[in-house]
LUMRO-708147 format. One line per field, with one value per residue (C-alpha): residue number from 0; chain; x, y, z. Coordinates in pm, whole numbers, padded with zeros to 5 digits, always signed. Last residue first. Example, Ala and Ser with C-alpha at 12.3 -4.5 7.8 and 13.67 -1.06 7.14 Angstrom:
residues 2
num <- c(1 | 0)
chaine <- c(A | A)
c1 <- c(+01367 | +01230)
c2 <- c(-00106 | -00450)
c3 <- c(+00714 | +00780)
END
This chain:
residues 228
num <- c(227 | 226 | 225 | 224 | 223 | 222 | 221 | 220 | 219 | 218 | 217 | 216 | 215 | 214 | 213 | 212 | 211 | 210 | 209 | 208 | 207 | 206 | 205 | 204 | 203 | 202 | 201 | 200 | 199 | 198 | 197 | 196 | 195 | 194 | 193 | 192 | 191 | 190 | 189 | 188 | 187 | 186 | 185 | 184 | 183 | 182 | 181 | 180 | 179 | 178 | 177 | 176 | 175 | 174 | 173 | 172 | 171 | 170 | 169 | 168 | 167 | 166 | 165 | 164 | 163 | 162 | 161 | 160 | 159 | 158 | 157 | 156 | 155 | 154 | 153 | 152 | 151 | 150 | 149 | 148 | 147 | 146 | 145 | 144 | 143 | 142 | 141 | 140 | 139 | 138 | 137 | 136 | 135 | 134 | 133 | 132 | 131 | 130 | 129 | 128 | 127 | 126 | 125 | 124 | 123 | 122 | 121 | 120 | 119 | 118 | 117 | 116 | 115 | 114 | 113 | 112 | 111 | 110 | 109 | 108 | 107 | 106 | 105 | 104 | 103 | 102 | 101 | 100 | 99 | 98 | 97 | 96 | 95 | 94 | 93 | 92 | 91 | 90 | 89 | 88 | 87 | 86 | 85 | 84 | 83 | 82 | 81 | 80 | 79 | 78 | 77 | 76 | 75 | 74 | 73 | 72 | 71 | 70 | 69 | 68 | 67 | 66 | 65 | 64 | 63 | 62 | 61 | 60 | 59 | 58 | 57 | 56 | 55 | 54 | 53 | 52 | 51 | 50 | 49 | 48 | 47 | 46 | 45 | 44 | 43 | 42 | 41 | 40 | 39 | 38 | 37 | 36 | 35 | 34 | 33 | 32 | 31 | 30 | 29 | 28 | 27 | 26 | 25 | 24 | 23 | 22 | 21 | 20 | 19 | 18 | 17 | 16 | 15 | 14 | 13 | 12 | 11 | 10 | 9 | 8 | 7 | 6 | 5 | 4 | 3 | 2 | 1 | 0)
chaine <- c(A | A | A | A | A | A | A | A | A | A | A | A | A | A | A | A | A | A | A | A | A | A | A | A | A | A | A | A | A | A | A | A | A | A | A | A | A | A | A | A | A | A | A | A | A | A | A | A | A | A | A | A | A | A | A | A | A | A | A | A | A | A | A | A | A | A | A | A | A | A | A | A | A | A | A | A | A | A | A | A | A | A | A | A | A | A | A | A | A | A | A | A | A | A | A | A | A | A | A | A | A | A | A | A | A | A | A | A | A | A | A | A | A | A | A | A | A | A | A | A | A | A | A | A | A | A | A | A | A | A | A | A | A | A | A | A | A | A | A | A | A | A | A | A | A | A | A | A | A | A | A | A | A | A | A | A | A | A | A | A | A | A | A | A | A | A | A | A | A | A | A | A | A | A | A | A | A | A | A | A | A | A | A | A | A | A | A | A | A | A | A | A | A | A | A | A | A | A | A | A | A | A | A | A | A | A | A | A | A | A | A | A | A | A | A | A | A | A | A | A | A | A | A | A | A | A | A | A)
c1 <- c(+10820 | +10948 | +10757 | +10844 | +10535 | +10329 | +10285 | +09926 | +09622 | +09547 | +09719 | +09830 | +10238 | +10411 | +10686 | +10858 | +10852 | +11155 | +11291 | +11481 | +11611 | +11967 | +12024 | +11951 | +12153 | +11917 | +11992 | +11853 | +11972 | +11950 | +11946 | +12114 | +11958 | +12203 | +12401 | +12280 | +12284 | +12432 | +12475 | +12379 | +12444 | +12257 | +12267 | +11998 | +12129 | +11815 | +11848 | +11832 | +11704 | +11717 | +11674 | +11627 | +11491 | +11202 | +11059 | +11220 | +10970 | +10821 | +10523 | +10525 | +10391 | +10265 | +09941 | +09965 | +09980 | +10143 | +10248 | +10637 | +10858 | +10635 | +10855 | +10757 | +10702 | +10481 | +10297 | +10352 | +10070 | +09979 | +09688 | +09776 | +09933 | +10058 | +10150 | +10445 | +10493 | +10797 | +10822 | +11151 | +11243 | +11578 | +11913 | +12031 | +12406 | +12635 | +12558 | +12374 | +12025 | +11751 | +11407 | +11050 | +10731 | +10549 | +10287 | +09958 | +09866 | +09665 | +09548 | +09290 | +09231 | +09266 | +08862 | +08842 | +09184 | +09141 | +09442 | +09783 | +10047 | +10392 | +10709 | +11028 | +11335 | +11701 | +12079 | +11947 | +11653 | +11535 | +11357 | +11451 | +11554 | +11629 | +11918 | +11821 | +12169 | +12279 | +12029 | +11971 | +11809 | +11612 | +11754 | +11585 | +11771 | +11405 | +11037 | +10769 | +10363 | +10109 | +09769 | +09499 | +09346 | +09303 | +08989 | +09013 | +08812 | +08606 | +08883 | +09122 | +09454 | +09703 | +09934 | +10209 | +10430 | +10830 | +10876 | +11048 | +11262 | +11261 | +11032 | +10775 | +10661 | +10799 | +10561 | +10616 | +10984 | +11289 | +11531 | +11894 | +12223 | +12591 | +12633 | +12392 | +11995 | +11765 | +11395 | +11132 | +10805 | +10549 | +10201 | +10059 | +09735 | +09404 | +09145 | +09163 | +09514 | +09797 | +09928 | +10238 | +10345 | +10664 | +10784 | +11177 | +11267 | +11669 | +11795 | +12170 | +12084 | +12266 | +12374 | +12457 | +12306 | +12530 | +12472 | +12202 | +12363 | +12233 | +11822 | +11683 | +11553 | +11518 | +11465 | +11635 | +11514 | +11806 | +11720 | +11794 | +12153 | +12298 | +12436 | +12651)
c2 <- c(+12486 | +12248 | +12231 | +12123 | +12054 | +12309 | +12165 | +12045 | +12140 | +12114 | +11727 | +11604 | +11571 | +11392 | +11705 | +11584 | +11867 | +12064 | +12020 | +12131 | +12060 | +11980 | +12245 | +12117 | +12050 | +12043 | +11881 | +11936 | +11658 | +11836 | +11593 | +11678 | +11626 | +11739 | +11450 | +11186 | +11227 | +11513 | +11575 | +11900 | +11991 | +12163 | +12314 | +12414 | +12571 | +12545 | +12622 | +13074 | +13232 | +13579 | +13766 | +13578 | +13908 | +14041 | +14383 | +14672 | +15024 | +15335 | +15573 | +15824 | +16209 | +16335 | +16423 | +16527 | +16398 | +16044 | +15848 | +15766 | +15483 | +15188 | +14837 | +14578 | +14230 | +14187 | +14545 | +14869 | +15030 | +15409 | +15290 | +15314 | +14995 | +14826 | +14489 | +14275 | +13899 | +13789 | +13463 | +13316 | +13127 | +12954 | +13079 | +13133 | +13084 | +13226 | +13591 | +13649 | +13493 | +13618 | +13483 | +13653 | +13591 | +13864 | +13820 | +14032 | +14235 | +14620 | +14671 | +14787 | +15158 | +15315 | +15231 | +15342 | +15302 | +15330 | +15167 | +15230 | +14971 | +15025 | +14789 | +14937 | +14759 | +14838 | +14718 | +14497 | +14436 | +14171 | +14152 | +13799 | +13682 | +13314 | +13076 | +13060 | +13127 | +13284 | +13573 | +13755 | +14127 | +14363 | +14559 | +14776 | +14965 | +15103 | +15038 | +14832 | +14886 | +14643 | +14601 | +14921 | +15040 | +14818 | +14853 | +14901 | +14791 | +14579 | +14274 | +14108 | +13988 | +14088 | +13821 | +13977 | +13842 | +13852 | +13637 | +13317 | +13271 | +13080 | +12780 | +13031 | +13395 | +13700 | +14007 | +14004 | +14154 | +13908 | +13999 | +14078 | +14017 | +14163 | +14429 | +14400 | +14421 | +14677 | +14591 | +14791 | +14761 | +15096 | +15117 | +15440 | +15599 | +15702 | +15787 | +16138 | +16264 | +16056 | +15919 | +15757 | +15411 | +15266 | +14892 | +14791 | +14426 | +14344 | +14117 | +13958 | +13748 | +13429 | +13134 | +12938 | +12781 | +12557 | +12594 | +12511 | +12563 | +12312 | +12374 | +12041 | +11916 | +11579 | +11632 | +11416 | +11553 | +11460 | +11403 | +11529 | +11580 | +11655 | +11947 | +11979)
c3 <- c(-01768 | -01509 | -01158 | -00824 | -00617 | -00433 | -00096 | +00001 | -00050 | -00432 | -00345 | -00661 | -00594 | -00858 | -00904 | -00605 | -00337 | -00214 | +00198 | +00464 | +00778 | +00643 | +00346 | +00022 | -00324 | -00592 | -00935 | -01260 | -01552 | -01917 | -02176 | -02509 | -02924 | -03170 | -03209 | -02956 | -02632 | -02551 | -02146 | -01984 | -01673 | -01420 | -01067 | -00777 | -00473 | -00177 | +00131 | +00024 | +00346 | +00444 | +00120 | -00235 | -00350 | -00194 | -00347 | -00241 | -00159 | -00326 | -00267 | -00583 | -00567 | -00891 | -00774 | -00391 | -00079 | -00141 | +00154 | +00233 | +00248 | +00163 | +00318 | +00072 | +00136 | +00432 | +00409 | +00501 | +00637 | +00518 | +00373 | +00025 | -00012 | -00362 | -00329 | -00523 | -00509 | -00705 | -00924 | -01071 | -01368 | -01322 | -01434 | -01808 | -01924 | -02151 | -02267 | -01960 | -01878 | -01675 | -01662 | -01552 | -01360 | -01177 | -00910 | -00772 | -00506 | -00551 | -00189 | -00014 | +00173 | -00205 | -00274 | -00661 | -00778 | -01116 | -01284 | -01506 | -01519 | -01592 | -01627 | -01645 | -01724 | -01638 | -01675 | -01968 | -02142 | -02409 | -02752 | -02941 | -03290 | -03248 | -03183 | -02810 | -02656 | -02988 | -02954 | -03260 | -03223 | -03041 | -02709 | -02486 | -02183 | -02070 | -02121 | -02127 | -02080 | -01873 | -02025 | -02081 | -01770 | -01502 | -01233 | -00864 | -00571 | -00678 | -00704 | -00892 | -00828 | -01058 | -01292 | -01476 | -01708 | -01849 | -02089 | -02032 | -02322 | -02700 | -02796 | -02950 | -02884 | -02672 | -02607 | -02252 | -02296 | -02176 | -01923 | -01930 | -01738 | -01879 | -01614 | -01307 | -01382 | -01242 | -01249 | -01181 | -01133 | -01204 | -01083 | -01220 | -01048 | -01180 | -00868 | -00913 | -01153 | -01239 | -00876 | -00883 | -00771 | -00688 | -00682 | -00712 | -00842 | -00835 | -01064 | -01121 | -00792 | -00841 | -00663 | -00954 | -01288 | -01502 | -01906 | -02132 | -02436 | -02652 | -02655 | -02790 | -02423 | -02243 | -01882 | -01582 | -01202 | -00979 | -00585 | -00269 | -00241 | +00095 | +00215 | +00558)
END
């Protein structure tokens, strides 16, 4: 049986904030190639089903998540250059965020090049990014993503073959919502006055489990719930 947590109430200007489901429109692919030496491509991709797109890095003001990238660092390799973009690109007018926006759909590939000086550790970092369709928008996830050399695979992605030669790309699945999903958050939005709504966020949970009020302060302790 689900029960109902709590409600988190935000106030908000954007008026077409619509219901989020249980949704997985996105699914997150790793590979990497090697270039020549120690350079090596790390590519993420994301394939989108029909009618769902993501937002390019390079987004500014009150509009979309943009897709980012967050690497750990370490002495073992060195980035060259920043993250590129490619694939099913589209520029233009969005009327969910009543601005001119750049945006993917059906797929998106993200590339970073690096000098991978000591290939026995691994390249880990996270992505961010947001999916909307032409009607609603769901949550802003994070995925972790690791690049292995060592033959291993590691928690999150499953590496299904070791590269011999230049040119030759190790690939797995990053995580999706997978095994577990407790947790269905949904939203409505209620206007207020004209032009101004309220969005009200509410999580329905599985029994046995839990989310963490946003007031939490201990740096040890759970990561609290978070609006951005």
């Amino acid at each position: 049986m689900m029960r109902i947590l709590f409600a988190f109430v935000a106030a908000f200007l954007l008026p077409l904030l619509l219901p989020a489901q249980i949704l997985d429109p996105v699914k997150w692919s790793q590979q990497y190639r090697k270039v020549d030496g120690q350079t090596y491509d790390l590519v993420l991709t994301a394939r989108l089903d029909p009618g769902w797109y993501i937002y390019s890095q390079h987004l500014t003001g009150d509009g979309p998540i943009p897709t980012s990238f967050v690497f750990e660092p370490g002495p073992h390799y060195t980035r060259i250059g920043e993250v590129s973009e490619s694939g099913d690109k589209k520029e233009g007018y969005d009327p969910i965020f009543d601005m001119e926006v750049v945006k993917f759909g059906r797929e998106a590939v993200f590339t970073q090049r690096i000098r991978w000086t000591d290939p026995s550790r691994p390249v880990v970092g996270m992505l961010e990014f947001m999916t909307c369709d032409d009607e609603r928008c769901l949550p802003p996830k994070e995925v972790d993503f690791s690049f292995r050399q060592d033959g291993e695979a590691s928690a999150d992605v499953a590496d299904e073959a070791s590269p011999a030669e230049e040119g030759i790309a190790v690939a797995g699945e990053l995580p999706g919502e997978g095994l577990f999903d407790p947790v269905l958050w949904t939203t409505r939005l209620e206007e207020t006055a004209p032009g101004r709504y309220k969005a009200v966020f509410k999580a329905d949970i599985q029994d046995g489990w839990y989310v963490y009020s946003k007031d939490n302060s201990d740096a040890d302790g759970p990561i609290p719930t978070a609006f951005r």
